[in-house]
N, C-alpha and C positions, 0 to 999 in steps of 0.2 A: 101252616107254613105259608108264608108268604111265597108267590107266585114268581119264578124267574123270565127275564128276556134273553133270547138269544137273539141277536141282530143276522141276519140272512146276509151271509157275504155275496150273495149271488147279483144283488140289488145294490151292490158297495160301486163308484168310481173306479173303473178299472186303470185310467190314467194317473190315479193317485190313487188306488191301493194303503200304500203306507199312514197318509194320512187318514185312511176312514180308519183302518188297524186303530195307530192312535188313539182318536173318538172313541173307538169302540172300549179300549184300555181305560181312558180314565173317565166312560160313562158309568152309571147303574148298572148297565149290562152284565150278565152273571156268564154266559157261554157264549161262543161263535158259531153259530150255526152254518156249516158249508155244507154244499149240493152238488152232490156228484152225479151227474149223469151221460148216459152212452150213448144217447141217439136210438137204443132197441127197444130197454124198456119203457125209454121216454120217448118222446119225439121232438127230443133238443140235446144237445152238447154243450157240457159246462166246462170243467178245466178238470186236470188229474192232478199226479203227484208233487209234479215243479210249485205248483199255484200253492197245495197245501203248504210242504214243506217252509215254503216264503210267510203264508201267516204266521206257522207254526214259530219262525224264528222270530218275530215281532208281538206274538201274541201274549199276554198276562192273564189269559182263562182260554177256560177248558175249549178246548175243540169237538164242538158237537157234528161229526161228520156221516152225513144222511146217504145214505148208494142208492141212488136211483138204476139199477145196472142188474142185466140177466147174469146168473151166476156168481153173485158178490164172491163169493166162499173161495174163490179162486186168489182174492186180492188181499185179502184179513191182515196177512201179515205187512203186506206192505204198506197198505193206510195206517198201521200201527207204528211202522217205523218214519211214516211222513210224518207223524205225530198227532194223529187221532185220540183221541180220550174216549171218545163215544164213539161205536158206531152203528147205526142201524140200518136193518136192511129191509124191507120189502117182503110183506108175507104173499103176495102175490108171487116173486120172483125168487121164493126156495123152496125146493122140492122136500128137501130136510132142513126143515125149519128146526127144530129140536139140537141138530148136529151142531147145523152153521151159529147158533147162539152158543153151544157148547165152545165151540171154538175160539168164538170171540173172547168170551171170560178166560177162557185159558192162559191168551195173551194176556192177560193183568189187566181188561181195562171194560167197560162197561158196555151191556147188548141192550140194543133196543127193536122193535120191532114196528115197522110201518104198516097200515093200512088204508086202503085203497080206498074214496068215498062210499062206494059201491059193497064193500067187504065187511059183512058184517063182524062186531068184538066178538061174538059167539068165537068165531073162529078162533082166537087163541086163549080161548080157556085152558088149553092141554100147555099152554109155558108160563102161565099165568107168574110160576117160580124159579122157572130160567130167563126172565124178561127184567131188564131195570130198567125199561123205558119204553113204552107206547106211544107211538109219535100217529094221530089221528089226523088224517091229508083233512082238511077241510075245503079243498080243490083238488081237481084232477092233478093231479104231478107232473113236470114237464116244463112250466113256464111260471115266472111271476106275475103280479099286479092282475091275476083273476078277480073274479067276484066271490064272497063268501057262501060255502053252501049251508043253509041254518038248518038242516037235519044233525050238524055235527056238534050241535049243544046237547040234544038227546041221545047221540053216540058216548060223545064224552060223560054224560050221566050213567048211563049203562053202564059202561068202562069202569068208571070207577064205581059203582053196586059191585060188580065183581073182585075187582081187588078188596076190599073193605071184605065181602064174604067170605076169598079166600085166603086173609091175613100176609097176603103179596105187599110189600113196601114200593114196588116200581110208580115210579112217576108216569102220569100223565101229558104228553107233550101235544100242540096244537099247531099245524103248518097251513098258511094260507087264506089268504083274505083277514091276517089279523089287523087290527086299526085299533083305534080308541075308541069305535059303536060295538064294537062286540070284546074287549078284552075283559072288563069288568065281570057280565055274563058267563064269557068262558069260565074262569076261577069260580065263581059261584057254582057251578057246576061242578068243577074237581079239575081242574087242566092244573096242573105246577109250574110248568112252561111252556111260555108263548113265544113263537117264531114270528118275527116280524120284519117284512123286505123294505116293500117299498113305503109303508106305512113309518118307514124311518127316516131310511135316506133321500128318499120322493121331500122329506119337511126342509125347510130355510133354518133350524134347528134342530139337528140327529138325536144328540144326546139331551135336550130337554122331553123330546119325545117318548124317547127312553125313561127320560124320569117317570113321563104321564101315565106311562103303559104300565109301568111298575108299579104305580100308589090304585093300578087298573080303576 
């Protein structure tokens, strides 16, 4: 399978919003990737529900929405009703990891699971088949245009040995210091989707970018 972009709305023109949407609509691009965060489990503040719902009304693909946020489980429904497709939460930040995916899929729409650079894939062996999406921080979480951390090609390797061992279909997803030096490599390794901020909209053209990252 060829590898998906999600373009990081976090790193989008927030003065013109509608037009990065746009771009985003009629580039390569396969998902929106948005980033929610609280300020507890992060140490930054993104935008909530208003911000969602607005892409959601403008958007023509899926809405990949990430909760950087202590206690996701409390919100499920109502990112689903801002119009979330995806959502993943932080195996750092669930006590019942197991439930809160439970939950998620109940709502009719797809769980994924985030990991902390630091947190080894060991850890979710145990939803290896309640999980359709492992999103691998390749930076600390919190802010954009970090630097890439290169332990997380041999995570993502790992990652996927296990899924392929345990006949799990869940995607592989990749946040953080993506670019065009490391995209090629990620997918080689097993990533299916790559999140990419400011490696998009930082370029003089978004959606060629998009194209570039996509042929990785």
């Amino acid at each position: 399978m060829a590898h998906l972009i999600a373009p990081s709305v976090l790193s989008a023109d927030f003065n013109n919003l509608q037009q990065d949407i746009r771009m985003i609509n009629n580039s390569e691009a396969d998902w929106f990737h948005v980033d929610v965060m609280d300020g507890v489990f992060v140490p930054n503040i993104s935008f909530g529900f208003p911000i969602l719902k607005h892409i959601k009304k403008l958007s023509q693909k899926p809405l990949d929405v990430h909760l950087m946020i202590i206690q996701p489980e409390r919100y499920l429904e109502e990112f689903v009703k801002a119009g979330a497709d995806i959502i993943t939460v932080h195996y750092e930040a669930c006590t019942h990891l197991h439930r809160t995916l439970q939950s998620i899929r109940s709502l009719g729409i797809k769980a994924g699971v985030a990991l902390n650079p630091h947190t080894p894939v060991s850890h979710v062996e145990n939803v290896l088949h309640d999980t359709d999406l492992f999103l691998v921080m390749s930076v600390n979480p919190g802010f954009g245009g970090q630097q890439f951390i290169r332990q997380s090609f041999s995570k993502v390797t790992q990652l996927k040995q296990m899924l392929v061992h345990s006949g799990s279909k869940a995607l592989i997803e990749v946040d953080g210091g993506v670019d065009l030096s490391n995209a090629k490599e990620l997918a080689q390794c097993g990533a299916d989707v790559l999140v990419a901020g400011n490696a998009v909209f930082g370029t003089a053209d978004p959606a060629a970018t998009i194209q570039l990252l996509k042929k990785g």
